[in-house]
C-alpha positions in Angstrom: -72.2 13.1 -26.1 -68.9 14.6 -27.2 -69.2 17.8 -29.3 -66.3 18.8 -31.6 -63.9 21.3 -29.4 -64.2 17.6 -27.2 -63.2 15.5 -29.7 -60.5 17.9 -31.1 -59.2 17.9 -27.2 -58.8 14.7 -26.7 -57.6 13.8 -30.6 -55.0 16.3 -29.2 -53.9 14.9 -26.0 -53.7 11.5 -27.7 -51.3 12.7 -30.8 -49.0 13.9 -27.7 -49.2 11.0 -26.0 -48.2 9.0 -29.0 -51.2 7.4 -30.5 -51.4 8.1 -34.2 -53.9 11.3 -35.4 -56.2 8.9 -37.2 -57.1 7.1 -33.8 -60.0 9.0 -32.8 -61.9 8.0 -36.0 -60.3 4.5 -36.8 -59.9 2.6 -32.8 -60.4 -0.7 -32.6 -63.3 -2.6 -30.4 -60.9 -4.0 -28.4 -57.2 -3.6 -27.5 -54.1 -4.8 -25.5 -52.5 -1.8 -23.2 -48.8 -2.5 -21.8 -48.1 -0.6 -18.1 -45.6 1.6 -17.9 -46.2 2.2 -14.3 -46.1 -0.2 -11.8 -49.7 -1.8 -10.8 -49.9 -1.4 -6.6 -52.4 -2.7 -4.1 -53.7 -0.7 -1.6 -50.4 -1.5 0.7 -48.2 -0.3 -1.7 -47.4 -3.6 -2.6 -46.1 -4.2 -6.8 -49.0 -6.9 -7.8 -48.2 -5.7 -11.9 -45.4 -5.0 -13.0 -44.2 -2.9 -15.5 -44.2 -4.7 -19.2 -47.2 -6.4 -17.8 -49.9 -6.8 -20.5 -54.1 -5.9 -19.9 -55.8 -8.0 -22.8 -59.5 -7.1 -24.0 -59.9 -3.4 -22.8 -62.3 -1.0 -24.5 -60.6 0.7 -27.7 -62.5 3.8 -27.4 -60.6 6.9 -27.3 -61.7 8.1 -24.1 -61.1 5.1 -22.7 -57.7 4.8 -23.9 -56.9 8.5 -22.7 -57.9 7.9 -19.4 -55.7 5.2 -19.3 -52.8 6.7 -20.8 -53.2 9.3 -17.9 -52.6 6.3 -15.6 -49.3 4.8 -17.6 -51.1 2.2 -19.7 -50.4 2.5 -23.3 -50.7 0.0 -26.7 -46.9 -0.5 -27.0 -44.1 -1.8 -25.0 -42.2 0.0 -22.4 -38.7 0.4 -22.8 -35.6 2.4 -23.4 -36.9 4.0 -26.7 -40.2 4.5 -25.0 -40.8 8.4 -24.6 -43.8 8.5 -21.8 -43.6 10.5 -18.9 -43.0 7.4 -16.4 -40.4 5.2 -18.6 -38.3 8.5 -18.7 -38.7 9.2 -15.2 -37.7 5.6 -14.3 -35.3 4.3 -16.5 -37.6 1.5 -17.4 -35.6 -1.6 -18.5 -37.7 -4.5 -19.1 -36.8 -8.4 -20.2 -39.1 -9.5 -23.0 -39.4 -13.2 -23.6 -37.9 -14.1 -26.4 -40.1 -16.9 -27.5 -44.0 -17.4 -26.4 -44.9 -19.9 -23.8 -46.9 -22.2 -24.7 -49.0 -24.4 -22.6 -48.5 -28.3 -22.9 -52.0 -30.0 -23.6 -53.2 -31.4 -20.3 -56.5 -33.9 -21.4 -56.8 -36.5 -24.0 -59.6 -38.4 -25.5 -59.4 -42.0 -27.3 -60.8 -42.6 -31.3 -63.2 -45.2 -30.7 -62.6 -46.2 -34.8 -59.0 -45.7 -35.0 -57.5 -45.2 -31.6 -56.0 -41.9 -32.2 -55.4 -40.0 -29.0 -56.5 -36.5 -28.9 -54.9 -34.0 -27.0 -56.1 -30.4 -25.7 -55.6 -27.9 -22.6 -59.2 -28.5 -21.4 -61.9 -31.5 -21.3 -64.2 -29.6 -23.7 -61.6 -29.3 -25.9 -60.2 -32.0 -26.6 -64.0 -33.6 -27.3 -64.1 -30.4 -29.3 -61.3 -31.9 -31.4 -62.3 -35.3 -32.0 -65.6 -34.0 -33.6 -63.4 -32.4 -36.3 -61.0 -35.8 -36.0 -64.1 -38.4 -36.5 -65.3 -35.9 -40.0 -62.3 -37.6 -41.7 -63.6 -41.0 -40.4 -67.1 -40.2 -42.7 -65.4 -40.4 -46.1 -63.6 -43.2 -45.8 -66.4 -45.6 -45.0 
């Protein structure tokens, strides 16, 4: 359990790092952290590179602190970035401009009108014409 001279540490070390002061009392379930340091395997090899995005992670503050220790915080690195590791590097990373999106890969057939259904997966695609064969039920 944390006790207060804890929590006023660590709502300390994260206002330095950057995160805002209301953090410790207002973080969010889940989060998105950005690396601002190179992710290596145990060769030394880059298998992340910087820019590259860690969905889903914990949003508690200690998580988040221990992570920040390690380069990974909630916004982009870049030139106006401030952190430790983007100064010490330079850090210049290309964003996309516009989001890829995946191009749906399975269809299913109507069996009342024909209408082809499209979506990225099997399951979702019958998922869809579920919801497409509800507009069939008020026309009859």
């Amino acid at each position: 359990m944390v006790n207060l001279s804890d929590r006023q540490r660590m709502r300390n070390e994260l206002v330095a790092i950057g995160y805002s002061w209301e953090y410790i009392d207002e973080w969010q379930p889940k989060t998105t952290l950005y690396r601002h340091t190179p992710g290596l395997n145990v060769d030394g090899e880059e298998t992340f590179p910087v820019g590259s995005a860690i969905k889903g992670v914990p949003g508690s503050p200690d998580y988040v602190l221990k992570k920040a220790r390690l380069g990974m915080f909630p916004f982009l690195p870049g030139d106006t970035c401030e952190c430790k590791w983007c100064i010490a590097n330079k850090v210049h990373v290309e964003l996309p401009t516009e989001p890829v999106k995946a191009e749906p890969q399975e269809t299913v057939d109507c069996q009342e009108c024909g209408e082809q259904v499209s979506a990225l997966t099997k399951s979702g695609a019958l998922s869809r014409l579920r919801v497409h064969m509800k507009t069939h039920q008020g026309t009859e």
